[in-house]
N, C-alpha and C positions, 0 to 999 in steps of 0.2 A: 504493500500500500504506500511506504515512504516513497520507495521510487517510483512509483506510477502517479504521485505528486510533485518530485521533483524536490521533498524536503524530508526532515530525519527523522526516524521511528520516533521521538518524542515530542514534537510537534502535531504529530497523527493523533498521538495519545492524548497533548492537552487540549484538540478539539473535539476527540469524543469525550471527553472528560470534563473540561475546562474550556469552555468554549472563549466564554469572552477574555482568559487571558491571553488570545493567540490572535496578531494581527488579522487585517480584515482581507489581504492580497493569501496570506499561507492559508488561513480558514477555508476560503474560498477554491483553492485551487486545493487543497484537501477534501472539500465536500465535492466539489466536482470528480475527483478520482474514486471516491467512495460511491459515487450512482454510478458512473463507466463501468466500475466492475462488478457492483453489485455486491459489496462487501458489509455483510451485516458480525460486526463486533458479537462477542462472549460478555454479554454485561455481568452473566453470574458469576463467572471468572473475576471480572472486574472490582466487582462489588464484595470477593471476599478478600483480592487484595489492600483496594482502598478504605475498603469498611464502610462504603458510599454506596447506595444503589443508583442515585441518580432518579430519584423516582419517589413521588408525594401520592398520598395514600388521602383521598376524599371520599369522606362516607356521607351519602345525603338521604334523607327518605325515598325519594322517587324523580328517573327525570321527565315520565310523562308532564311533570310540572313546570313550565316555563322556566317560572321563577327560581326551583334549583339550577335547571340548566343554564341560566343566564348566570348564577353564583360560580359556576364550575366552568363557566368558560373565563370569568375575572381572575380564575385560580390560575388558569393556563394560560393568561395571558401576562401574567406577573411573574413567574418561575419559569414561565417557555424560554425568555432569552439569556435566563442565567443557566443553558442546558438540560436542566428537569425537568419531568415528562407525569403526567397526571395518570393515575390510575384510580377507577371511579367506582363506588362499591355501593347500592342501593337496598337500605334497610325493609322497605314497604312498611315504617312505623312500625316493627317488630323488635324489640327489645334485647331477645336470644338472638336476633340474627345482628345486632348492632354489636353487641359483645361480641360475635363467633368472625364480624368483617374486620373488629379493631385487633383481634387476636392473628386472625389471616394475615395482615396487613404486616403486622410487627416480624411474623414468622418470615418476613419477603425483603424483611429490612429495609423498610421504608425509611429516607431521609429526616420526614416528618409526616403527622398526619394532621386533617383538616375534619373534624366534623359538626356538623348539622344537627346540634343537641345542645341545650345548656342543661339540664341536669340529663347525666350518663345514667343508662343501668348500673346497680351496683358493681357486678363486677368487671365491668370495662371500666369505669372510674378509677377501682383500685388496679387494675392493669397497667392503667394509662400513669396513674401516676406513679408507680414504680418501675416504670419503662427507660423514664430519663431520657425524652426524644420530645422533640419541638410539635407542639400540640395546640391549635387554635380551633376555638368552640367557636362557631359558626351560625347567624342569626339571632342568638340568645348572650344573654349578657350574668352568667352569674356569678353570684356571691363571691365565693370561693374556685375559680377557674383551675381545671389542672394544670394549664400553662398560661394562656394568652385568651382572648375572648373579640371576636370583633360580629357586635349585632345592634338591634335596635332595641329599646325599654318595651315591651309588647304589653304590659299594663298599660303604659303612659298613651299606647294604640287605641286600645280599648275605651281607657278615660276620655281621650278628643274625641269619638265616636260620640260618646254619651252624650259630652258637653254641646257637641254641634245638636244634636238630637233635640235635646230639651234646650236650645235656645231655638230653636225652630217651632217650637210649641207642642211637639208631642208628647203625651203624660199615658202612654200602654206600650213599655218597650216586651219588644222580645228579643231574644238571641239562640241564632243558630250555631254552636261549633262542632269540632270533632272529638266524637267518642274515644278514640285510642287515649290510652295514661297517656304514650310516648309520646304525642303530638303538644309539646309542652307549648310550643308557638301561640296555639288556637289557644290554650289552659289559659297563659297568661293575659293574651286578648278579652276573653271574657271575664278574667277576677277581676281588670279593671273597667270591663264595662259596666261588672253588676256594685263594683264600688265605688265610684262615680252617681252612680244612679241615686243609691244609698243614701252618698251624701248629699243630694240636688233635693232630698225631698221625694223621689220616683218612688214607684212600686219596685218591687223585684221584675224581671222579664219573666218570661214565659218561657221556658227552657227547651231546646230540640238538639237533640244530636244525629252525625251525620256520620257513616261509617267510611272510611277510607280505603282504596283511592277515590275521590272525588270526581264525577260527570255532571254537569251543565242540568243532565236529566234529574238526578235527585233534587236539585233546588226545587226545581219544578213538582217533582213529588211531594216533597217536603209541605206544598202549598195548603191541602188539606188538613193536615193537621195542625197548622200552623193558623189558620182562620177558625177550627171547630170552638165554639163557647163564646167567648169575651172573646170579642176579635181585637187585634191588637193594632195599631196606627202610626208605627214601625219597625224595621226591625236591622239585626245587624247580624251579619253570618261574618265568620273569623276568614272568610276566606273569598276572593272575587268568583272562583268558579259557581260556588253555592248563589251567592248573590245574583249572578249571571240568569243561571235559571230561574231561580222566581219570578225575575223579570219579565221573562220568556212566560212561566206559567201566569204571568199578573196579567198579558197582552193575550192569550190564549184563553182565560178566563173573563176577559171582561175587568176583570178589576184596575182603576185607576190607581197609575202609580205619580206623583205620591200624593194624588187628592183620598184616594183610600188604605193606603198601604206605604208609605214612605222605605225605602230597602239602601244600604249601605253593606261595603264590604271593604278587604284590603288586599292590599295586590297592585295596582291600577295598571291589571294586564291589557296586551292589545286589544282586546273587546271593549272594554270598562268604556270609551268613550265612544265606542263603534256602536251602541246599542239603544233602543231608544223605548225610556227617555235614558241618555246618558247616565252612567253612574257616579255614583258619590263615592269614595274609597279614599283607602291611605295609600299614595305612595313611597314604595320601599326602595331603596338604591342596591335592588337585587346586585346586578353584576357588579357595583364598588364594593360591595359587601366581599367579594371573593376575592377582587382584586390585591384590598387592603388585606385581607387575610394571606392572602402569597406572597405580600411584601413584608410581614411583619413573620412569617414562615422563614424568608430567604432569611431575615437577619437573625433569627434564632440558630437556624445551622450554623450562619458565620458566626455563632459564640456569644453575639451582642445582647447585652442588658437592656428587654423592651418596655417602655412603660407611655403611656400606662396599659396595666395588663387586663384592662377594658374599654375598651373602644366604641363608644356612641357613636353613629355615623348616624342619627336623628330620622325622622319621617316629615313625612307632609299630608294633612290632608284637604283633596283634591274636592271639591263642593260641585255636584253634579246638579242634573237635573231631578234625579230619582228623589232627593229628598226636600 
């Protein structure tokens, strides 16, 4: 490979390895000799010499979801040019299987991992933290982090829902979120929408949970039990896809949104303003969210002291027509 680039076996080396320490003319005419021949490296070789794999370990719930996928591509886009390579491991909210991907992951000698939980299963917590490998908690922000944390307050989501809500004049909230424990996102969404509510004076909502993965269609199912008795005169699902379909089922049914039904959600995926009437949602700086998490990843390999070791990167919410 050195001669069929014209430079020396350790130069070859620090651009499979070490990319950016190796000019942009020998990189270059290195990667070119590496497609001519078709020369795919022994990374596992590599990796028990250097003790590097070269390779970041992201565990997310699902990427049928935009929004993760949009987080794991700011991961790849922040570690792709310092050489490292994503590999992607999807829980489906299952708890034994988030433990048995952070167990896999460590077993493959991952550089570092990335995942999409603020409180772990018990025993990947205790994994994670006696692992001693560069670990940032994804989305969620907690307490005590086993390394690094980069997410948004998702009470503080819940609470601006309310607040908008009831200064809009509505006094019969409900909320839709998700059933799974694991889905701690939507938990936190809703404690601060029902404590919010609490303190404004409101009733309690009207509780409905959704089972995961999430279609457009259960919003929509959701509708009838969600009107049976006291009907309620909005409402807030933890999640834009859910909110989406009500929507749908609100225009399907007749029902005026929001002269009779006011609906809010978060996300403020590509639909949210496609849909009519327009929705009301949080938006969340999905792909910064991944970005900043790869960049605060890379300087924990390089050794560096990161603080703070919780990172707010804040929301917004986006005032539609729906409510």
């Amino acid at each position: 490979m050195a001669h069929a680039a014209g430079v020396s076996a350790q130069t070859v080396s620090r651009v499979l390895r070490e990319p950016d320490r190796v000019g942009v003319e020998a990189r270059t005419r290195v990667e070119a000799a590496i497609e001519r021949v078709g020369y795919v490296p022994d990374l596992v070789a590599g990796s028990l010499a250097s003790n590097r794999s070269r390779v970041v370990g992201v565990i997310v719930p699902t990427l049928a979801n935009a929004v993760h996928a949009s987080s794991v591509a700011g991961v790849s886009d922040a570690v792709g040019p310092a050489g490292l390579e994503v590999l992607v491991g999807t829980t489906g909210y299952d708890r034994a299987r988030e433990g048995a991907l952070a167990r896999a992951f460590l077993g493959r000698r991952v550089d570092g991992l990335i995942i999409a939980a603020g409180a772990l299963a018990p025993g990947a917590d205790a994994l994670l933290r006696g692992a001693r490998l560069p670990v940032i908690q994804l989305w969620e922000l907690p307490e005590d982090p086993v390394d690094l944390a980069v997410g948004v307050d998702g009470e503080a989501v819940g609470a601006a829902v309310a607040r908008h809500l009831a200064g809009r004049g509505y006094r019969r909230p409900a909320l839709v979120e998700h059933a799974a424990p694991a889905d701690t996102r939507s938990a936190a969404r809703a404690r601060g929408f029902r404590a919010t509510l609490a303190a404004l004076g409101l009733p309690p909502p009207r509780g409905l949970a959704a089972e995961r993965p999430w279609v457009m269609e259960d919003g929509a199912a959701l509708l009838t039990p969600l009107l049976a008795g006291e009907r309620p005169d909005c409402v807030f699902c933890t999640g834009d896809i859910l909110a989406i379909g009500l929507l749908l089922g609100c225009r399907r049914a007749g029902i005026a949104v929001p002269g009779e039904l006011a609906v809010a959600g978060v996300g403020d995926s590509d639909l949210a303003a496609l849909v009519v009437p327009a929705l009301t949602t949080v938006r969340i700086p999905h792909y910064r969210l991944g970005l900043e998490a790869g960049r605060r990843l890379l300087r924990r390999v390089a050794g560096e002291v990161v603080a703070p070791r919780c990172l707010d990167l804040g929301f917004e919410l986006v005032v539609r027509d729906s409510t």
